[in-house]
C-alpha angles and dihedrals in degrees: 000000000000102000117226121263119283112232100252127177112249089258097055090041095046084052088054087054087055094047093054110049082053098267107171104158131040127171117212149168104216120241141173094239091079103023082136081065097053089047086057095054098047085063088051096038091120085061101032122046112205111215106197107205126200095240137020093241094055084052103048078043092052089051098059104044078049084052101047089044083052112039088221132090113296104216126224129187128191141136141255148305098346091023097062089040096055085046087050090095095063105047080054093057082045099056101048089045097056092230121151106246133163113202113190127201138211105225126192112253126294096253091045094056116120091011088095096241124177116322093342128157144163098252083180099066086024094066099012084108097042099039132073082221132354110185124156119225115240100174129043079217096077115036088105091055082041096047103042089046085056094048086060114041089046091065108029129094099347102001125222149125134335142191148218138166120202120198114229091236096048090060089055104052118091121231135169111240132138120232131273113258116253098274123212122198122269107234129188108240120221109228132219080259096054094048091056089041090065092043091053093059094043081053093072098052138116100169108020125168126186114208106197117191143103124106132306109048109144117208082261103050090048093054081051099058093044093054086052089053101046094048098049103050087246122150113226127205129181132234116240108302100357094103087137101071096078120028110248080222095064111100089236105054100097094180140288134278082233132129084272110036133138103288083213100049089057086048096050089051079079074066097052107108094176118023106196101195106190112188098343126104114233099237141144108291092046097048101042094253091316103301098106088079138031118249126247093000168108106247099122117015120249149199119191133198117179134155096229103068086208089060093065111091091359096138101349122042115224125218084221119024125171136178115235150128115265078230097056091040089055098049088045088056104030089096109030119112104187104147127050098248099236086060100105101013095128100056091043091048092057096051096034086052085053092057106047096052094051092060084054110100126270101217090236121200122245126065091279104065091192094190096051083050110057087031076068101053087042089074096039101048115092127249086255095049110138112211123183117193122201130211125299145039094300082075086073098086102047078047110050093033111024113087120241132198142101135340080023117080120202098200111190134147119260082189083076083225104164101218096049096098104063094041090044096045088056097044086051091046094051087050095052117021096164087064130088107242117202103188105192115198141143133247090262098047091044091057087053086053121358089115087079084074084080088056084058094047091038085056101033089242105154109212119162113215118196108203115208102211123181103139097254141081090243104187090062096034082056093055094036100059089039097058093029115023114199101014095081105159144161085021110093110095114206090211139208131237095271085181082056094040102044077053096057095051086058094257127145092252131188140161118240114198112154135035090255100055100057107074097049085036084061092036087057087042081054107055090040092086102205128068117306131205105204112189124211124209105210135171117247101217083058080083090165153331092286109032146019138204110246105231092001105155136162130246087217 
């Protein structure tokens, strides 16, 4: 016999609803709008374990790299007015990377609404743009139907954020309800039909080159499209900052579309007579601000596979475009052997040679050779190394010489927010603490985020952050001196002792400052067995992999 429903508060209510849709992990900063939540948690705290960040946006920024490791919703609290516009930042990230995310939000009480009470605002208007759905619950009653509906839509077709606000008042009513089923996302298939339909364009190819990115590859899709790759002959290149869904080691990855990317693999895309994108959006950073293609269209030919059905044709319109998961396209073509794999060897030798030199060091100038240094880690860091990358041209070097593939994860915003890698790096390291976490980020972006080094020591996650420091934000003085030479402003840091700092937080911490020095400095970060803070001493007018600024220095 199914006994009736118990009468629960609306906090206690919306916890059961995590906990059953398999919720183990949320990252908060506390506050006093949904105190009846917290409650809640504190009853479950042996199922759900509550990460209290330092800042909002470390949490919201914590939810969605837990949320891309997972493939479910990464789960974010935090209260209202200030506290979701601090978290703003995150539900965007989470938005252009396609990564399921439920933000919840503390409301002023229902009789206080439109009154603008304190610290009230509309989150529906507020994230309607930058959600997949915002919604606030009137009624305990239905946060199952509320919660199960997020969980959804967070993680079908394309998946993203979502919202909900949730009034004060409304935690702490009681209501008899049962709880939501376990949901599952709802994925496009691909058909026999369909499948044919892809190999009869590829058929046609003298140059083809498949670009696999976008969100929800599972270790195992991604093992599936590889295997897809390798055994037809064909040449696979990444989409910005999804250098993990191919290994850089498979004969068949030829580079990435990202920020730093092979010059000469953008310029041979003129040669690409079929592009077979399987999961990425064709957006501005992969597409070189949308000159690599002709929109909307047909120059070259393309076939296009994505999970959201309105991504397809968006800018630029596919012979063949089909709406399906990354996951259920993998698992259609793991298997299929259409091409005799010597087909097209020529043209993927040339662009797989290309690549390979150019992971090979540059011999820079100045006592820190970055690119003998990370070449270096490249060959010490195990096959399931997570690396995130934060915004700006520092991000140059874990991306052109670190190695990506499964088990390994690179996590990095294609949103370009400073302030992503150090949140990201602890939640990772939360998540897998068994794994080695490399976070990569720059003076500027450290000092945005760099406190949530405190969450890592407060949780024993064991991150190690590499902090790129040359006094400037580079990325802007790059463009700035570029566009308006001799009138550089507002880009010069005065920085901090981040040895001293990452000290402070209760972080292993050293000072890097030569070549020499990198590889024992990250050993010793190692075997420290807690989270590092390595510095880097770099040189400003090194403004990149590719290029320097003659005389850049920085007034600090």
């Amino acid at each position: 016999m199914t006994l009736p429903p118990k009468p629960r508060t609306g906090g206690r209510i919306l916890v059961d609803q995590l906990l059953a849709q398999g919720a183990d992990t949320a990252f908060c900063v506390p506050g006093e709008s949904y105190l009846a939540v917290l409650d809640a948690l504190h009853d479950s705290r042996e199922a759900i374990r509550l990460v209290n960040a330092r800042h909002e946006a470390g949490a919201a920024n914590m939810a969605e790299a837990y949320g891309k490791l997972t493939g479910r919703p990464g789960l974010c609290f935090v209260t209202r007015g200030p506290g979701a516009c601090h978290a703003a930042v995150g539900v965007h990230t989470a938005f252009q990377d396609s990564t399921p995310m439920i933000l919840f939000v503390g409301q002023v009480g229902r009789d206080m609404r439109d009154r603008e009470a304190f610290q009230e605002i509309d989150y529906r208007q507020m994230f309607g743009p930058v959600a997949k759905w915002a919604a606030e619950i009137d009624s305990a009653a239905r946060i199952p139907e509320y919660v199960a509906r997020a969980y959804r839509t967070a993680m079908s077709g394309r998946p993203g954020p979502v919202v909900l606000a949730l009034p004060e008042d409304m935690l702490t009513e009681t209501a008899d309800v049962p709880d939501a089923p376990h949901v599952g996302p709802v994925a496009g298939n691909l058909s026999a039909a369909d499948a044919d339909a892809i190999r009869a364009v590829l058929e046609t190819a003298k140059k083809p080159l498949m670009l696999v990115g976008g969100s929800g590859w599972s270790d195992e899709a991604a093992r599936g499209i590889t295997a897809f790759a390798e055994a037809n002959g064909l040449p696979v290149a990444c989409s910005f900052r999804r250098q993990d869904v191919v290994s850089s080691r498979s004969p068949a990855f030829v580079g990435d579309f990202g920020t730093s990317g092979l010059p000469s693999l953008v310029k041979r895309m003129a040669e690409v007579d079929v592009l077979f994108v399987a999961g990425a959006r064709l957006g501005e950073m992969t597409t070189k601000g949308y000159t690599t293609l002709d929109a909307p269209g047909p120059k070259p030919r393309v076939i296009h596979v994505h999970a959201g059905a309105d991504e397809i044709g968006r800018v630029f319109q596919p012979e063949l475009g089909l709406n399906a998961s990354s996951a259920h396209l993998a698992e259609t073509l793991a298997e299929a052997r259409w091409f005799d794999g010597a087909r097209w060897q020529d043209w993927r030798g040339e662009l797989r040679a290309a690549f390979q030199a150019d992971q090979e060091p540059q011999g820079e100038a100045g006592p820190l050779d970055l690119s003998a240094a990370f070449a270096a880690l490249r060959e010490t860091l195990g096959e399931d190394a997570i690396v995130t990358v934060d915004a700006g041209n520092h991000t140059g070097w874990p991306q052109r010489y670190l190695a990506y593939g499964r088990p390994g994860r690179q996590l990095g915003s294609t949103a370009g927010a400073m302030g992503y890698a150090v949140p990201a790096a602890v939640a990772a390291a939360i998540r897998h603490p068994e794994r080695t976490v490399i976070g990569c980020v720059g003076d500027g972006g450290f000092q945005m985020s760099g406190m949530e080094i405190a969450t890592a020591v407060q949780y024993g996650a064991r991150p190690i952050v590499f902090v790129f420091a040359n006094g400037i934000y580079g990325t802007i003085r790059m463009h700035q001196e570029r566009e308006y030479p001799g009138r550089v402003v507002g880009t010069d840091l005065v920085n901090p002792d981040f040895r001293a700092l990452g000290a402070a937080l209760g972080a292993h911490a050293e000072r890097v400052t030569t070549t020499a020095e990198f590889m024992p400095a990250f050993e010793r970060a190692l075997a420290a067995k807690k989270a590092a803070v390595i510095e880097l001493v770099t040189d400003p007018a090194r403004i990149s992999t590719r290029s320097a600024l003659p005389g850049a220095k920085s007034a600090s």
